[in-house]
C-alpha positions in Angstrom: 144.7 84.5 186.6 145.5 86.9 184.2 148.1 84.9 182.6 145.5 82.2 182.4 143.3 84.5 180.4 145.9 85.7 178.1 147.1 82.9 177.3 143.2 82.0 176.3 142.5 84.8 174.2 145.8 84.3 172.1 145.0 80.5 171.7 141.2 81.5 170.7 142.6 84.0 168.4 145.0 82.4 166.9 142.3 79.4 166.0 139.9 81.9 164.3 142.8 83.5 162.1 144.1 79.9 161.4 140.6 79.7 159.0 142.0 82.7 157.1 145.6 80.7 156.4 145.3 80.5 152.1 145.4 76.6 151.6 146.9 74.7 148.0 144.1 72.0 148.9 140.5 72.9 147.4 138.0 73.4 150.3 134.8 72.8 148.3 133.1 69.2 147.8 134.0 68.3 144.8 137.3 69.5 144.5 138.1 67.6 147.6 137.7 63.8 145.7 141.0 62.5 145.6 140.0 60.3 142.6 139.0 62.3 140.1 141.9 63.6 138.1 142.5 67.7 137.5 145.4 67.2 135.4 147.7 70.0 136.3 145.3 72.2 138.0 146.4 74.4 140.9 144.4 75.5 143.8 143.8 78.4 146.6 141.5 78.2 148.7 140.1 80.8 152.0 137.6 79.8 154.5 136.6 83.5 155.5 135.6 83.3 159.0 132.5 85.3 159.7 132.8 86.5 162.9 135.8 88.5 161.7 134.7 89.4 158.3 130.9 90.5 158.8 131.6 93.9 160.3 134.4 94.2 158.0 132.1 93.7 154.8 129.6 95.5 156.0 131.5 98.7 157.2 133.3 98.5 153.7 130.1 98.4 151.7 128.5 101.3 153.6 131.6 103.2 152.9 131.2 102.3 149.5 127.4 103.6 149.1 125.8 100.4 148.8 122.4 99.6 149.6 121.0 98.3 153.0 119.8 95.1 151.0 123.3 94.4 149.9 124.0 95.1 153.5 120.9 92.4 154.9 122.4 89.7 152.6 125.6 90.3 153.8 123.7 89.7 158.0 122.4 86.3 156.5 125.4 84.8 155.1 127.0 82.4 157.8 130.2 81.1 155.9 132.1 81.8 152.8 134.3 79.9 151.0 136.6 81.0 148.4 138.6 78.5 145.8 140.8 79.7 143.1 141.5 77.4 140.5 144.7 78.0 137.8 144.7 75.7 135.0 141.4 74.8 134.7 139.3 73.0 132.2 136.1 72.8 130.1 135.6 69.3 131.0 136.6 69.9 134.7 134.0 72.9 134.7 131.5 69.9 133.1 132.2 68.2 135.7 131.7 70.0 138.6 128.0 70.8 137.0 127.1 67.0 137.4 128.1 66.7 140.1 125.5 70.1 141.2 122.8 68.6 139.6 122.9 65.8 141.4 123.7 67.0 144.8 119.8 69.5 143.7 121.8 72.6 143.1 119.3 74.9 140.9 121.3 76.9 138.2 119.7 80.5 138.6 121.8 82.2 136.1 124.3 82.3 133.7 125.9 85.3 132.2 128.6 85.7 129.9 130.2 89.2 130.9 133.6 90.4 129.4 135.0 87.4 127.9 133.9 85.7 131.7 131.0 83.1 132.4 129.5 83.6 135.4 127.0 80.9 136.6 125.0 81.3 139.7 123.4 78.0 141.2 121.7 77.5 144.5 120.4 75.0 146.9 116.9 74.9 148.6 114.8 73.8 151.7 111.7 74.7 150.7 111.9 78.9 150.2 114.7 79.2 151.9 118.2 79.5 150.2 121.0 77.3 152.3 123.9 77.6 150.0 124.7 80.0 146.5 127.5 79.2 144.7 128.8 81.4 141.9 131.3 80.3 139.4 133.6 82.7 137.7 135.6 81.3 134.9 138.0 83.1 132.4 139.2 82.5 128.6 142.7 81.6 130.7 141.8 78.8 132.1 141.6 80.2 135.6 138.3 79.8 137.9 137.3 81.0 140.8 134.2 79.4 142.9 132.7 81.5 145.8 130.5 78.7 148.4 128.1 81.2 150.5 126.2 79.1 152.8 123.3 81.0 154.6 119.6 81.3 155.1 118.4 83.8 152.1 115.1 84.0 150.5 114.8 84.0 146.6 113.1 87.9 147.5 116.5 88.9 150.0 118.6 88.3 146.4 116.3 89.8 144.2 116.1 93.2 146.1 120.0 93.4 146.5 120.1 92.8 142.9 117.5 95.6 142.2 119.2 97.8 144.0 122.8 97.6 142.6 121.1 98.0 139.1 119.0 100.4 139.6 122.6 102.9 139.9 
């Protein structure tokens, strides 16, 4: 019996670290369309697996003195996705922001930091938040998308983000 169980929690474990394995195929939507053509771009991409990685964030940020909202947004999220993109292109980037818009993505904001753009979009049901996606791209070329999907409210992100300016 307690080979039996062993054996179960190595094969359990294993399948939650397997999400963690750094892929060369894109893992968001649109990156996933074999038809359209990236010409020469390279990918890496990380499913973070939550039940691992929430206790982790969260014991990191405390240890780094963030705030308990950063913390709360941190409880809500329910699956990141990570997808770094080397060789990248304006018109790929373009892309990417049709195909947003038409899938009701809401861009929330768009800032220009350091030589980087970073765009923030979201998708709705009703107040509630379901997925943010933020977009950092570089004068090099290289990109990197971050997929949070979640339940948040538009007030959750607004108090996090008060709170990490107000230091």
């Amino acid at each position: 019996m307690k080979t039996l169980k062993s054996i179960f929690l190595a094969i359990l474990t294993v399948a939650m670290l397997q999400s963690c394995i750094v892929s060369e195929k894109p893992n968001i939507d649109f990156f996933q369309n074999s038809k359209y053509d990236f010409k020469g771009a390279q990918f890496a991409s990380i499913n973070v697996p939550m039940v691992l990685a929430k206790s982790y964030i969260k014991k990191a940020l405390r240890e780094e003195g963030e705030s308990e909202e950063t913390i709360d947004l941190v409880k809500k999220a329910s699956k990141i996705k990570v997808l770094t993109v080397t060789n990248g292109n304006e018109e790929m980037l373009n892309d990417y922001a049709q195909f947003l818009n038409h899938n009701h993505y809401e861009e929330w904001a768009s800032i220009k930091h350091d030589g980087d753009d970073i765009n923030i979009r979201v998708k709705q049901d009703g107040e509630t938040i379901k997925n943010l996606l933020i977009t950092v791209g570089s004068k090099k070329n290289d990109i990197v998308f971050v997929d949070v999907k979640g339940n948040f409210t538009a007030s959750d992100i607004s108090k996090m983000i008060n709170s990490v300016s107000d230091k």
